[in-house]
N, C-alpha and C positions, 0 to 999 in steps of 0.2 A: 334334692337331686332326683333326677327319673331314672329309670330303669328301663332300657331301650331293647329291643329286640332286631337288625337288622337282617332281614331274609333275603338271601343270593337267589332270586327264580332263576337267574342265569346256569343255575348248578341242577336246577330238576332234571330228570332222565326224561327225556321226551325224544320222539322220533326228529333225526336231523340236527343234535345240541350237539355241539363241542366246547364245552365249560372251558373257559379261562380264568386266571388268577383275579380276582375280584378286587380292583385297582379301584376303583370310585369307590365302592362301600366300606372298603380299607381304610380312605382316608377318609372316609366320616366317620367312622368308628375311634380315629384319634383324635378328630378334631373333640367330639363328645367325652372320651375320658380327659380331653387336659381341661373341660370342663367342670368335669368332677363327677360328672354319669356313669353309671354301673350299666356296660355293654358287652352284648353277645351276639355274634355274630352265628345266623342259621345258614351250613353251607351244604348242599348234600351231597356233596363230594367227600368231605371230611365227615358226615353223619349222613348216609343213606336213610337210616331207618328213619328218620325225622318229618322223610317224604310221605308217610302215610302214619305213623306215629305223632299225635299231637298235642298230644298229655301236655308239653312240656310250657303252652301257652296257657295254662291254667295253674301258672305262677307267678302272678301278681306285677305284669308289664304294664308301665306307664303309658308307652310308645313301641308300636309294632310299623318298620320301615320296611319299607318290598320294595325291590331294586328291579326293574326289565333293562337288559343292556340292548337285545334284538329284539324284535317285534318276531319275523321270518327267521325260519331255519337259513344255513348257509346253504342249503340243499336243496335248489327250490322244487326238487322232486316232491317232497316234504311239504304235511298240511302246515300250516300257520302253529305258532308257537301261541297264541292269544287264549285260545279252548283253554288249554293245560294251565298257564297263568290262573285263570278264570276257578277253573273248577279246583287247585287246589287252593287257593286263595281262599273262598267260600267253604270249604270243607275246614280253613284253620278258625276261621268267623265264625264258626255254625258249632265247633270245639270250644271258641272263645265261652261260647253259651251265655252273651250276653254282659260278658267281663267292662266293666268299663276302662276300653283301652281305644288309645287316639292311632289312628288310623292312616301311615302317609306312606305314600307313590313317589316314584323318582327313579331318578336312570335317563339315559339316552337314549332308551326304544320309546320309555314314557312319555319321556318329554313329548313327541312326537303328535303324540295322541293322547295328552292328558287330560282335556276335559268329557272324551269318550271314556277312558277306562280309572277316572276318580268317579264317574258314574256305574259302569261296568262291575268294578271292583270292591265297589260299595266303600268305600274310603271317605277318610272325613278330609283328606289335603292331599292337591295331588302337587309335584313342585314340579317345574321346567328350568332347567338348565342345572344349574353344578349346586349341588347342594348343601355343603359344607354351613354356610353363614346362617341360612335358614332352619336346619333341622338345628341351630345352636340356640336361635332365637326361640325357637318352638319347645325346645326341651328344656328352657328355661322357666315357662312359664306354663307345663301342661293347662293348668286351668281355664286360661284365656282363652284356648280353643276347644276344650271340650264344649261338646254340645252347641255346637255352632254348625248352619248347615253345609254342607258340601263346598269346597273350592276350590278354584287352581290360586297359585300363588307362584311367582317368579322367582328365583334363586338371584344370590347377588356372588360374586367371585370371593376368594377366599382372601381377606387383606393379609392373612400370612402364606400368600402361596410363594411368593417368591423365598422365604427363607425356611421353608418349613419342611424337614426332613423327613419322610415316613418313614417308618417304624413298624414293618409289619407285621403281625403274626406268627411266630416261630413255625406255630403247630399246624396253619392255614400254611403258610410256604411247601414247609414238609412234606401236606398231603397232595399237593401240586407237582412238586417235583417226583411224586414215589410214582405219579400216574403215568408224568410222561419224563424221564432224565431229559430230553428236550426241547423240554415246555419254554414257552416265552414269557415274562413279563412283563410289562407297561411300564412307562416312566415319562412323566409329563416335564419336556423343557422350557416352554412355553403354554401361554393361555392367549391366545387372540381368534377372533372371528377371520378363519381363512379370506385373502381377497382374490382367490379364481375366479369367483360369480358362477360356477361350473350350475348348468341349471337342473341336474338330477342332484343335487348335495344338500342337506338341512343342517349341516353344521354350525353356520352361523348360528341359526337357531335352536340349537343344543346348546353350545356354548355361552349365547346370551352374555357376551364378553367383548366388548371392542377394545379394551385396554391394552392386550400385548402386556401383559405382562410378561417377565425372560424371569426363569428362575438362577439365584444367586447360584456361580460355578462351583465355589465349596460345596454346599447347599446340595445341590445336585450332584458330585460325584460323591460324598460322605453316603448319599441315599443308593447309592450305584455299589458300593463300595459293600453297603448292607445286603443288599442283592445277591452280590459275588458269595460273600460269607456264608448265606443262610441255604447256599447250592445252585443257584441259577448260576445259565452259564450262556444264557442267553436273552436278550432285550427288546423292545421295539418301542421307539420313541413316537409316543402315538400324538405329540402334530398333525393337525387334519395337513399342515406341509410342510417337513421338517425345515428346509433352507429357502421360505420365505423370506426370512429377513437371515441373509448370506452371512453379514459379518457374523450375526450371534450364532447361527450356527457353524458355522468356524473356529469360532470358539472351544464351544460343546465339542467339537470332533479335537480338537488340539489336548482338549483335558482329559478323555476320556484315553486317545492315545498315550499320555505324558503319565497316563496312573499304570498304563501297561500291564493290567490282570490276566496273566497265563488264560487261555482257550475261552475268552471272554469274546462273543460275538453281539453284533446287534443290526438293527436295520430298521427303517424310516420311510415314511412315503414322500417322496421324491419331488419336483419340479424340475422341467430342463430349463427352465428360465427364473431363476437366474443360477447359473452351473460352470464355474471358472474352471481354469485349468489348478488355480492354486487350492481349489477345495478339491478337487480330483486328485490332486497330493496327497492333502491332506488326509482323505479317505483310504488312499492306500497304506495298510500297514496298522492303521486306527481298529481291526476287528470288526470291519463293515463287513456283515456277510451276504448283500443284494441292494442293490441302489434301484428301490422301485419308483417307476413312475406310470403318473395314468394318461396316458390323453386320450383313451378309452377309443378313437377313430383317428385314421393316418390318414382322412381326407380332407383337405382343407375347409372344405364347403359346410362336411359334418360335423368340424370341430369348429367353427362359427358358431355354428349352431347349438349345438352344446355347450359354448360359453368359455373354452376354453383361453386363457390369455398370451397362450403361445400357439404356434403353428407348426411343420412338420423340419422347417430349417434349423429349429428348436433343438429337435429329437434328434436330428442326423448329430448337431454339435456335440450333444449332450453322448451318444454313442461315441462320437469317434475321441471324446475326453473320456473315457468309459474305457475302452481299449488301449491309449495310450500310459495309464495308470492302470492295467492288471484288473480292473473292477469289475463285477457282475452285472450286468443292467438286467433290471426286467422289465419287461413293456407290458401292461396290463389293458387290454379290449375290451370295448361293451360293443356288439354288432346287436344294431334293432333298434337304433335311436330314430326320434322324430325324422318323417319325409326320409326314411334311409332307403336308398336301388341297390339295384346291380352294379350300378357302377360308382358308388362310393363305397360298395363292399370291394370292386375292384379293386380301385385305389390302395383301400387303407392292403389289401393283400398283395397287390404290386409292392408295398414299400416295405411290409412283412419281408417276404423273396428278397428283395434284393440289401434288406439292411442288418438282418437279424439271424442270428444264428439259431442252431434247435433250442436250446433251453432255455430262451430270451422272453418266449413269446407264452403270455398268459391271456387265456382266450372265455370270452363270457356272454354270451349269448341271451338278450333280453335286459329293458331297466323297469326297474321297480318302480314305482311312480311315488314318491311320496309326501305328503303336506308340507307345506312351509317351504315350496322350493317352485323356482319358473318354471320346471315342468311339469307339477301338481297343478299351476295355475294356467298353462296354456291347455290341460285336458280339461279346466272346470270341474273335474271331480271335487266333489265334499270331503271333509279330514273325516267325518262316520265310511263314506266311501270304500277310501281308500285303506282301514283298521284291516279289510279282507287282501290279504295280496294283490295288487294289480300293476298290471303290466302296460307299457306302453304298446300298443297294436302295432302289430308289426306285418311283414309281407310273408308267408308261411313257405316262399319258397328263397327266406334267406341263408336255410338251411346247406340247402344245394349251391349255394353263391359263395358261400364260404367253402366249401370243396370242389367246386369249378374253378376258384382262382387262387386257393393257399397252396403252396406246393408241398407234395406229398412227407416230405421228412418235419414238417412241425405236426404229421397228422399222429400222435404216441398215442397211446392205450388212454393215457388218463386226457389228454384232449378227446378223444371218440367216446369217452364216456360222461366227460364232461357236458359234450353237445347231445349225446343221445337224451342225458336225464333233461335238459335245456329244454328240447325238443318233446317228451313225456309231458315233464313241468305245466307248460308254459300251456298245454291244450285244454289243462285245467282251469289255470287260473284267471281272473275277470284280465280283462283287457280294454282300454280306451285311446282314443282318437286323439291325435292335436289339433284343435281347433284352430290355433296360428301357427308362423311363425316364428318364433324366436329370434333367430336373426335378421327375419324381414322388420320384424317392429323394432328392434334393435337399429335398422338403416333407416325406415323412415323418419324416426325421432331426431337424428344425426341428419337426414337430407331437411327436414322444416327447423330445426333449429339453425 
């Protein structure tokens, strides 16, 4: 059996990090002990000193696993989270001092950019998508791949996700909840390749899943149940869309209400299509505590164009079942999307004003461009490229168009600061063109077909 080391970067103190519960390396970590591997998970939240302390790699690890969740700080005032990766990484290898130990990358920021930073990183395997099945296959046979040169290698989905409870950490929960009483953690109710098509999103291709898999509902509230117990008091079902597929999440909301865990909250990212009234029931009284959704632009033309598969008659229904069951909506913005004016910034803030109330309205200014997604491919930028922050180019006086036509009461403290860092951000970072349209080649393929 091997002796596995996995290290959280998500946990380094770097300018712009807000460490979350480490939900993916969690369940690798189980999946490998019911294997029979001796694992330790590196988190430096629960072991600061470890960030520059490295002794502890010069005890005889078969397999050392590095997890990136983000690439980018949440802040994109904030340089790139990649340097920091990089140079402590190398500082733990250059510690290693030559140990023979197997070398593997993964995560959701990795995936992303795995055969840049399994070179970067000096890594012997870097893995894309969920890596559960792989890093079991790998730890079974260290040998096979020692001394083999450098690769990426695809992950396969877990054939026990649907029945498989996590089991986290006591001591990892613990130092989560003393940081923030707060805090949120993850809980996966499904596993399928979102079908938005939304064309800034790489999900699909993190996931590397087209099965849909539904997790079993004992299954999933026993794991929910363990959550409650161990001090959380709050959740976020991290579905790239939680009521995709309506009935099974109806479900989910009927079980979780029917366990009824005193001051138990949770919340999910959203779609207004498809959004019944009897799931707006449902939701009422369930411990929903915000029903997000994106459609990132309230302008028809814009939300074409970004891929979105509902429209704004969508969002009005989706509001006004929103209101009639007591519920929270939050409307989540990206302004600065491909070909965006004045008057699609109009739009989407005409419908701001007249649909949404003050604390509805979450506002984001600039998209990130990134590989594996339609609007990586209508910039033509390279996946080495875009490893550096960049932005789609935008019109520099979109600033001014979002406060010529949002009306003054969604303007609060944390939106004006929001936009000022937006605005800071964004003068730094590389910026590139759309070369097409997206929804015009989108029409033409549908007018010659």
């Amino acid at each position: 059996m091997a002796r596995v080391a996995l290290v959280n970067l998500a946990s380094l103190r770097m300018p712009g990090n807000q460490p979350i519960f480490p939900l993916g390396i969690e369940r690798i970590r189980q999946v490998l002990q019911s294997d029979g591997h001796e694992v330790e998970i590196i988190d430096f939240c629960q072991r600061p000193d470890l960030q520059t302390d490295h002794a502890w790699i010069r005890t005889g690890w078969d397999v050392v696993g590095l997890t990136i969740r983000n690439i980018d700080p949440i802040d994109i005032a904030c340089e790139s989270h990649v340097p920091h990766y990089l140079e402590y990484t190398r500082n733990l290898q250059d510690a290693a001092d030559g140990a023979d130990i197997l070398w593997v990358g993964g995560g959701p920021g990795f995936s992303l950019f795995a055969a840049e930073l399994t070179e970067a990183m000096r890594l012997s395997i870097g893995v894309v998508g969920p890596g559960e099945t792989l890093m079991s296959r790998i730890c079974a046979d260290v040998g096979a791949h020692a001394g083999s040169p450098s690769r990426v290698m695809t992950g396969a989905p877990d054939p026990r996700f649907e029945t498989r409870v996590m089991q986290y950490s006591p001591e990892l929960m613990e130092v989560y909840t003393a940081r923030d009483p707060s805090a949120m953690i993850g809980v996966e109710t499904r596993r399928k390749s979102c079908y938005q098509g939304c064309t800034y999103c790489p999900y699909a291709h993190i996931t590397q899943d087209d099965g849909g898999t539904c997790r079993a509902i004992p299954s999933l509230i026993e794991e929910i149940r363990g959550i409650y117990d161990a001090g959380f008091r709050r959740i976020f079902f991290t579905d790239g869309i939680f009521n995709a597929e309506l009935r099974f999440a109806k479900q989910v909301v009927a079980a979780v209400k029917a366990e009824a865990l005193p001051g138990l909250q949770w919340s999910a990212y959203f779609t207004p299509k498809p959004f019944d009234d009897e799931f707006a029931e449902l939701l009422s009284g369930s411990g929903n505590d915000t029903v997000i959704v994106s459609p990132d632009s309230l302008d028809p033309a814009m939300m074409n164009e970004i891929g979105k598969s509902f429209d704004v008659r969508h969002v009005r229904r989706f509001l006004d079942s929103c209101r009639a069951h007591a519920l929270n909506p939050r409307v989540s913005l990206v302004i600065g999307g491909p070909f965006e004016s004045e008057q699609t910034v109009a739009n989407t803030m005409a419908f701001v004003n007249d649909h949404l109330r003050d604390n509805e309205l979450a506002l984001n200014v600039g998209y990130r461009v990134l590989p594996e997604t339609a609007m990586g491919r209508q910039t033509g930028a390279t996946t080495a490229e875009l490893l550096e922050p960049t932005f789609m180019e935008m019109d520099p006086q979109v600033f001014q168009w979002i406060f010529d036509h949002l009306d003054s009461r969604f303007l609060t403290t944390e939106l004006m600061l929001n936009i000022t860092a937006a605005k800071h951000g964004l003068k730094r970072r590389n910026t590139v063109k759309p070369k097409f349209s997206v929804a015009r080649k989108r029409q033409m393929r549908l007018t010659v077909a």
